[in-house]
N, C-alpha and C positions, 0 to 999 in steps of 0.2 A: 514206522509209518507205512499204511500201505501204499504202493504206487500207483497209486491212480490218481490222476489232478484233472481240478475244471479249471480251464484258463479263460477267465473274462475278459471281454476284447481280444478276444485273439486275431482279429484282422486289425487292428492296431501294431502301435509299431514294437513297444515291450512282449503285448500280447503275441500275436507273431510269432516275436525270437523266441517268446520260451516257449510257445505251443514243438516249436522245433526240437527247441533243446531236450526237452522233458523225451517229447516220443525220440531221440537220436540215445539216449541215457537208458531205452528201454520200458518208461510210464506206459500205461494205461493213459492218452489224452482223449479226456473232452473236453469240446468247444461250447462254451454257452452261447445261444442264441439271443439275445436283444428281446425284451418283452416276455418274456415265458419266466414261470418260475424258476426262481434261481433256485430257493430253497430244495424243491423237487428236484432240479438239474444237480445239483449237488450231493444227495444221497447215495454212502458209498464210496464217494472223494476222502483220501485221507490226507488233501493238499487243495485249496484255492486260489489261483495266482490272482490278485484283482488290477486285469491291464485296465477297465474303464475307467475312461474320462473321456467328459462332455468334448465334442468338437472343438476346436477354436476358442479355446476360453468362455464358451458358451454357458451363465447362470452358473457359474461355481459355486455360487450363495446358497444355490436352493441345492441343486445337484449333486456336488460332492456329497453332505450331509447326507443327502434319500440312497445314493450307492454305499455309502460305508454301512446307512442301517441293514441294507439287506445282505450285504456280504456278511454282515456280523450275525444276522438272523441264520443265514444257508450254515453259515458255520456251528453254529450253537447247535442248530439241528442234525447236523449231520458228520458232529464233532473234529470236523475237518482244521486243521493251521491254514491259516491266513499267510499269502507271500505279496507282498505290496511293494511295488517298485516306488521308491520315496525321491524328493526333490531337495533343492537346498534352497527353495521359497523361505522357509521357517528362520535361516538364518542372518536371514537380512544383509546389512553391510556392515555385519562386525568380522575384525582378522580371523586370518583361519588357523593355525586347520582345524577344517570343521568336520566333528564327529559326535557321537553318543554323548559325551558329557559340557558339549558347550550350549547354552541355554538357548532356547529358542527367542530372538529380537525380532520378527518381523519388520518391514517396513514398507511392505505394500499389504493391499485388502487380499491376492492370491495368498500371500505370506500367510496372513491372519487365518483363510481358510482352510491350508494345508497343514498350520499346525494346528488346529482344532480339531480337523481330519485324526491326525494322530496321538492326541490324548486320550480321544474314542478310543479308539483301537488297545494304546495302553489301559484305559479303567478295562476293558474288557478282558484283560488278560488275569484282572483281581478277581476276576470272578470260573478261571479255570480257563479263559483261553488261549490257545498259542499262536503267537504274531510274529512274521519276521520283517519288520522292513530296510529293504535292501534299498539304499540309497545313492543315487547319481547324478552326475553333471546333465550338459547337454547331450543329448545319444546322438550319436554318428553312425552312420549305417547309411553306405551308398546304393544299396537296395532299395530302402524306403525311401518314397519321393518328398515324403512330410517333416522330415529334419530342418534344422532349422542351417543345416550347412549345405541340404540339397535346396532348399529357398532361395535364401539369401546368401549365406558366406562362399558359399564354391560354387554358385549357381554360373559364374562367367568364367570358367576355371578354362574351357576349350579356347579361349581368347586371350588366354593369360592375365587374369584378371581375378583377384578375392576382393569381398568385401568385408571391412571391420564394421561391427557394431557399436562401437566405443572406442578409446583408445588401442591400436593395437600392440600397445606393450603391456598389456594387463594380462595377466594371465589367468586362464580359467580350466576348470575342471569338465572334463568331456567323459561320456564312457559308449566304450565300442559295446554296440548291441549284442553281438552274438558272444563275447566275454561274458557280459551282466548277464547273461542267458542264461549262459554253462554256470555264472557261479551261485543262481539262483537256484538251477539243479542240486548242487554240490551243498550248498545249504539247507536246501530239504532232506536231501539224506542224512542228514546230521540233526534235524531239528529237534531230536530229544535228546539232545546234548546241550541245547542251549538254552537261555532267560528261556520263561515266558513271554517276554518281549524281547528280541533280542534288535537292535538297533545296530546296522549295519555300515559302512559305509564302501558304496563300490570307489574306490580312487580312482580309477581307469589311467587318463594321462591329461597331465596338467601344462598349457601351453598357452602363447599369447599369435596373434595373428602374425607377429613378424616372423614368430620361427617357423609358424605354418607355411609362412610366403618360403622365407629362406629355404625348407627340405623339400617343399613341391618343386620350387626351381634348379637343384640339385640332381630330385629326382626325372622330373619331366625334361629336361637339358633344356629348359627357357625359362626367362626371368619372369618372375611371377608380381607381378603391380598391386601393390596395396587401394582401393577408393574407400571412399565413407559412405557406409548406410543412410538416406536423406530423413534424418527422421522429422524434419520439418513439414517433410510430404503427408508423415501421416499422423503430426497434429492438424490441418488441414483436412483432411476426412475423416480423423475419427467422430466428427461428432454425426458421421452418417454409416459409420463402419464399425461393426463392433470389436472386431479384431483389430483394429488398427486401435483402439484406445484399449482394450487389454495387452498389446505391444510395447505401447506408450510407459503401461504402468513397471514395468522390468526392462526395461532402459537400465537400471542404476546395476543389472548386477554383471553388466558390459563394461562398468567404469569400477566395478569392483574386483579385485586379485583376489582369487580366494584357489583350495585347495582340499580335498577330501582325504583326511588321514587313512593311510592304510593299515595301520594297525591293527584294527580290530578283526579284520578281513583276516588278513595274513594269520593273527594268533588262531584261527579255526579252520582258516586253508591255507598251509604254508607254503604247498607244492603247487596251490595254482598259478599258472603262465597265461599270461593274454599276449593279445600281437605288440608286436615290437612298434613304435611309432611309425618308422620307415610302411614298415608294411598298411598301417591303417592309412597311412595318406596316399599311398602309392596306388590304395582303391580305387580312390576318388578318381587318379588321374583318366583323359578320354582315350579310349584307345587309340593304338599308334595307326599311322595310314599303312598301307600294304607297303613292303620295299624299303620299309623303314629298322630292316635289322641292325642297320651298325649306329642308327640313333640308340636303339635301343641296349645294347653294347656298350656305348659311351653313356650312359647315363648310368648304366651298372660301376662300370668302372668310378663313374664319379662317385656314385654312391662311398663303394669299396676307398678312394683314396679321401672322402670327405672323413671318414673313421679313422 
């Protein structure tokens, strides 16, 4: 394949990571600009990463649909592979682990959309195209301000304070951005080794809010207080918000335990390493105040004697 990739949405939050990863690996990147032809923008790509997505749950109905046709036009044209950063919408609330061969259930209208999103993308590969979609949890990345852990879940984290969205003994599937980034490089290197479709799954690291609470308080040397997300507040405005009622609709997959096989990953990149949990939470944490070396010292230590 040649190295050169367009990364759509690259000031998005996938878009972004891999417009990094791609040029830190050595690519050729270009950024597509919003409005201009994709198809032209794409001539000469022998990779398209597609980061778009509508704002805010914004018209998925009409939206997704008009992006997957023109990514799948740029590509046809410009016989470029497809790298689509995938969700687990499609899998509803059935047990996991969820990968490649568990059936798509939906149970909301996003669900319905994202997996129709990628049956496109599979009939397109009957016909000669190559598609990888690399698939993940929630992203985490204390960088971007648009996570849903820089929002809501770690947003009171300098107060000692998270919040759950559901129960927090549920445990859910997260993946660190800048991991999903590199392993989306690593899979483009390799993409003539794999399906025409090849269905991914990024595992990242699978956790429930309490243990989140338990190692930020470990790590930060104070106790970290579980509260409840009020989702009562934004049945109350959604019917004048529209993000507050596309919120509403993925409630269930906060009361849902679920996990991303890493098998399939692994059997194509065996040697790849992402950060350690310790290290992904230890991001988050707010910086220490000045004068604060032997906090910081003792919370090493804790670390060291929590192992």
């Amino acid at each position: 394949m040649k190295r050169e990739v367009l990364v759509l949405g690259a000031s998005g939050n996938f878009g972004s990571r891999a417009a990094e990863a791609f040029e830190t690996a050595g690519w050729v990147v270009r950024r597509y600009r919003r409005g201009t032809d994709m198809a032209a923008a794409a001539r000469g790509a022998g990779l398209i990463v597609n980061g778009l997505n509508p704002p805010n749950y914004h018209a998925w109905d009409r939206l997704i649909p008009e992006i997957t046709a023109q990514v799948l036009t740029a590509a046809r044209t410009s016989g470029a592979t497809v790298l689509v950063p995938g969700s687990v919408y499609a899998y509803g609330d059935q047990s996991g682990p969820w990968g490649p061969e568990v059936p798509h259930r939906p149970v909301s209208r996003k669900g319905w959309i994202r997996s129709r999103m990628e049956a496109d993308y599979r009939a397109a590969t009957e016909a000669g195209q190559r598609v990888i979609m690399l698939r993940g949890g929630d992203y985490v990345d204390p960088v971007l301000p648009s996570t849903i852990w820089r929002i809501v879940m770690l947003k009171g984290i300098a107060r000692g304070r998270l919040t759950a969205m559901g129960d927090p003994g549920v445990q859910r599937a997260y993946a660190w951005l800048p991991d999903m980034a590199r392993a989306a490089v690593a899979l483009a290197e390799r993409a003539e080794a794999l399906p025409a479709y090849a269905d991914i799954p990024f595992a990242g690291h699978t956790l429930s809010m309490n243990q989140i609470a338990e190692r930020l308080s470990v790590l930060g040397g104070r106790r970290m207080q579980v509260g409840q997300f009020p989702w009562w507040a934004l049945r109350l405005v959604s019917p004048f918000w529209e993000l507050g009622r596309e919120l509403l609709e993925m409630r269930y997959l906060y009361q849902t335990s679920h996990h991303l096989d890493p098998a399939p990953m692994a059997a194509i990149l065996p040697d790849f390493r992402g950060v350690t949990l310790d290290e992904l939470l230890a991001a988050h944490l707010p910086p220490l105040p000045s004068g604060s070396a032997d906090l910081a010292a003792r919370s090493m230590r804790a670390v060291q004697n929590a192992w």
